[in-house]
N, C-alpha and C positions, 0 to 999 in steps of 0.2 A: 509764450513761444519766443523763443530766441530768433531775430534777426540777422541771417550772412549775404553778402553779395559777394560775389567771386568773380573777376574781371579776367578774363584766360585769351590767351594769342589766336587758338584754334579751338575753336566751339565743339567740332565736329569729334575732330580725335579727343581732345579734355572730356565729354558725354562717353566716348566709348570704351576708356578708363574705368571712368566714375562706375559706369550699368557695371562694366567685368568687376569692382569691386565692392560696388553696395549694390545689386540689383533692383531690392528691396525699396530703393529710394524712389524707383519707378514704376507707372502702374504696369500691368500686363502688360495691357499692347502697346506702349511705349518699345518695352524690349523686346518684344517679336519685331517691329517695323526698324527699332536699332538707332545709332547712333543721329543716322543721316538725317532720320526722321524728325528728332527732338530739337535739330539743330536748324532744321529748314524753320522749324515752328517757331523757336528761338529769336530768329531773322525777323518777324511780322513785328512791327513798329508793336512798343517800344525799345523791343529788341531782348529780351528778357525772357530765360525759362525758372520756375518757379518749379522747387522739389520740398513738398509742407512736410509738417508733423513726422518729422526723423527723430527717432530717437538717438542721443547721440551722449554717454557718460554718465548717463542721470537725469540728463535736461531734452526737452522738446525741440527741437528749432525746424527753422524755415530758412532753404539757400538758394538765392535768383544767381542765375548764370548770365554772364553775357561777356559781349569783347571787350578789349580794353580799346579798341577801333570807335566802338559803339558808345562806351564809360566816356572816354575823353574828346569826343565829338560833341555830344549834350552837355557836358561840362562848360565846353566853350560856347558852342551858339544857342542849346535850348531847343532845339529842336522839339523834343517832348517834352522834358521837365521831369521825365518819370526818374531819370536814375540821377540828375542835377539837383532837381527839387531834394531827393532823400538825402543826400552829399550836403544842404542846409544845415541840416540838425548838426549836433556834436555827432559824433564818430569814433569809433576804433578802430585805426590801422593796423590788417594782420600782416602784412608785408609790405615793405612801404616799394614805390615804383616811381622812381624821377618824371613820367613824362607826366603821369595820375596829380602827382602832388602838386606839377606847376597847374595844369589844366584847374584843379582842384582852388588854388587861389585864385584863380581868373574868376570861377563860378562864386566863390563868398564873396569877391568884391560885388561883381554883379547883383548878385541877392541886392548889397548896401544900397547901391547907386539906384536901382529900382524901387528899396522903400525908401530910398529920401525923396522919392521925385512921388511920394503916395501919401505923405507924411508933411503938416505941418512945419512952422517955422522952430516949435520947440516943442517937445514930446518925451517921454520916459523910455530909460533903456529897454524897459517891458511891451512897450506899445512898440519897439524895430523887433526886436527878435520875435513878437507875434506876426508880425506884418512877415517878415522873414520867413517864419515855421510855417506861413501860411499859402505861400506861393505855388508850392504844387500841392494843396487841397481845393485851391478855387478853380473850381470847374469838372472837378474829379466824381464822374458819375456816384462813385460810394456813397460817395457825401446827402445825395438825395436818396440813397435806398435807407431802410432802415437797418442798416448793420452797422453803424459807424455812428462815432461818439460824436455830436455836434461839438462839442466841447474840448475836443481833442488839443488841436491848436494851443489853447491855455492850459493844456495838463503838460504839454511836452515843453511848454515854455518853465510852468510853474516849479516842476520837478527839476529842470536841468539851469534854471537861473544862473550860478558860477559860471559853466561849462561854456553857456553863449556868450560869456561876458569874455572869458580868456579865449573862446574863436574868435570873438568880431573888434574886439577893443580897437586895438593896435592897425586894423584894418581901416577902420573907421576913423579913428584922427588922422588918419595919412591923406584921407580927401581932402579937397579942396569945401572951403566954408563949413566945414564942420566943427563943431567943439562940444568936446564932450571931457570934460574935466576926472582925471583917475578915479576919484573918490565919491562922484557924482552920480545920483542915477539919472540926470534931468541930461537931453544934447539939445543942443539950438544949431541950427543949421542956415545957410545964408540962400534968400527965397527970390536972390535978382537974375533975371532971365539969362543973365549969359553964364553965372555958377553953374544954375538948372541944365542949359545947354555941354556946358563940361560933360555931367554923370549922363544925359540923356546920349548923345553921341557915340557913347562906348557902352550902351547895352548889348545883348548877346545878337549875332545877327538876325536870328530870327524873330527872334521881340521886336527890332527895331523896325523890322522888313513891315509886320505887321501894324504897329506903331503911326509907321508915317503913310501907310496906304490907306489906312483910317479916315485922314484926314485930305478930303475932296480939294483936287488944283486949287479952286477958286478960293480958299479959307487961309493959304499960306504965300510967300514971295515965291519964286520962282526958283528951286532948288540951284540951275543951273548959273545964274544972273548974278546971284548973288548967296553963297553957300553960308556964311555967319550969321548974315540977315533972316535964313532960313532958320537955323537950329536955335538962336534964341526967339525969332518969334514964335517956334513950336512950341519950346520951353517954357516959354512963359501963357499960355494958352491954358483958359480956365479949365478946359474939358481931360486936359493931361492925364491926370493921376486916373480920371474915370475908364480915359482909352485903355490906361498901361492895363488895370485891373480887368479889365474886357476881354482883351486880347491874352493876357495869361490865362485866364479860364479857357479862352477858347483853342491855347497848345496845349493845357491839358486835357480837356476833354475826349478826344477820338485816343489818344493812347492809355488814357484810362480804363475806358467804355472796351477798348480789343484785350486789354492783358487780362479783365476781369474773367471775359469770355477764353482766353488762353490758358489761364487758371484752371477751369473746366478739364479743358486738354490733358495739360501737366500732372496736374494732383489725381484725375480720376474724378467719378463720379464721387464712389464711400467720401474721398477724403475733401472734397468739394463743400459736401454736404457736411460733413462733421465742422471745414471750415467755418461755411456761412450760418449754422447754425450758433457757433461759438460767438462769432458775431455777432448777432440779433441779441444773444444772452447778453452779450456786455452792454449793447444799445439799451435791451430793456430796462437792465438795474439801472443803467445812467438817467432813463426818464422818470423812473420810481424815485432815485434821487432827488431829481431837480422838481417832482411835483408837491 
């Protein structure tokens, strides 16, 4: 099944298009309650409506709706990671949108700056773009049910190898202590508390907000007394990369845990169930695989 996200101005009126020209895309009583209705639903964090199994040319796909209010908001601060996190991987732009695209670079530096601060002094380009791909599956209910491929993370890496290399390259040397040579798959990155304090400081706000409440008055200098003294002695703080990876599970979780349930909503029962069952078949073969 083919993957779309559609970023639109007006939810409400964009839905009430969509039902008057593919009906079919929603269940019954989506279209009996109407445009308003999908669109309220829409709204419940992560902000996301989900229309599955459309047949469309030949091919199957799946299209989440949402604003581009909502798109370029989680882009910037992460607030949930659901539509930031996916905006990680390589992408196809069906229509490109100036305000998407800048938000859009703010969010892959982000991804960087976060797995350099969860990553050793030297590490393979395979081990950041896992670290990378990985960000909005830590903490993502799926992941402990049995419909979803443990594995996932290193098939999405393993298969799009190139693709991560031409999104993050050029992003990636433009940091501060990094070095990652063209031709090279090995970076070494520079692991003294005030480099760390550089990427740590311009995380997205709500990682960061989470980040440093983490950490209890008494453990740190006094933010206000002295604000440098502060961000490198966080930065250099053995327990760092553990909070960062903690606290990203736990923005993903609750808007993973509601759209799963919002799905429900969206798709209908039949097509829920045909979902999660498709699911479980792929988990299956993948544990038949690996035993």
């Amino acid at each position: 099944m083919v993957d779309f996200m559609f970023a639109v101005t007006h939810a409400s009126h964009w839905h009430s298009i969509n039902m008057h020209q593919f009906p079919g895309h929603y269940p019954l009583y989506a279209r009996t309650l109407g445009s308003s209705f999908v669109s309220r639903v829409e709204d419940i964090s992560p902000g996301v409506w989900f229309n599955a199994f459309v047949p469309m040319k030949g091919v199957t796909i799946k299209y989440g709706v949402t604003t581009v209010d909502n798109l370029c908001s989680d882009l910037l601060n992460w607030k949930t990671l659901y539509l930031a996190g996916r905006m990680h991987k390589p992408i196809r732009i069906i229509k490109d949108d100036a305000r998407v695209r800048l938000t859009q670079q703010v969010n892959l530096t982000s991804a960087i700056r976060t797995a350099l601060l969860t990553l050793p002094e030297s590490f393979t380009e395979t081990e950041l773009f896992e670290r990378i791909a990985g960000i909005s599956y830590a903490g993502d209910i799926r992941m402990v049910l049995p419909g979803e491929n443990r594995g996932k993370v290193n098939n999405i890496v393993s298969k799009q190898g190139p693709q991560f290399r031409e999104l993050y390259h050029r992003l990636v040397v433009a940091l501060p202590g990094v070095h990652w040579p063209a031709h090279s798959g090995t970076i070494q990155q520079d692991l003294a508390p005030h480099t760390r304090a550089a990427h740590l400081r311009k995380l997205p706000s709500n990682l960061l907000k989470r980040v440093t409440e983490g950490y209890s008055t008494g453990e740190m200098p006094s933010r206000e007394v002295d604000e440098s003294m502060y961000w490198t002695k966080l930065a250099g703080d053995k327990k760092l990369a553990e909070t960062i990876q903690r606290e990203m599970a736990g923005i993903v979780r609750y808007p993973s845990a509601v759209q799963t349930l919002k799905g429900i909503v969206s798709s209908g029962i039949g097509k829920s169930a045909r979902y999660a069952g498709e699911k479980v078949g792929k988990w299956w073969k993948g544990q038949q695989k690996s035993s």
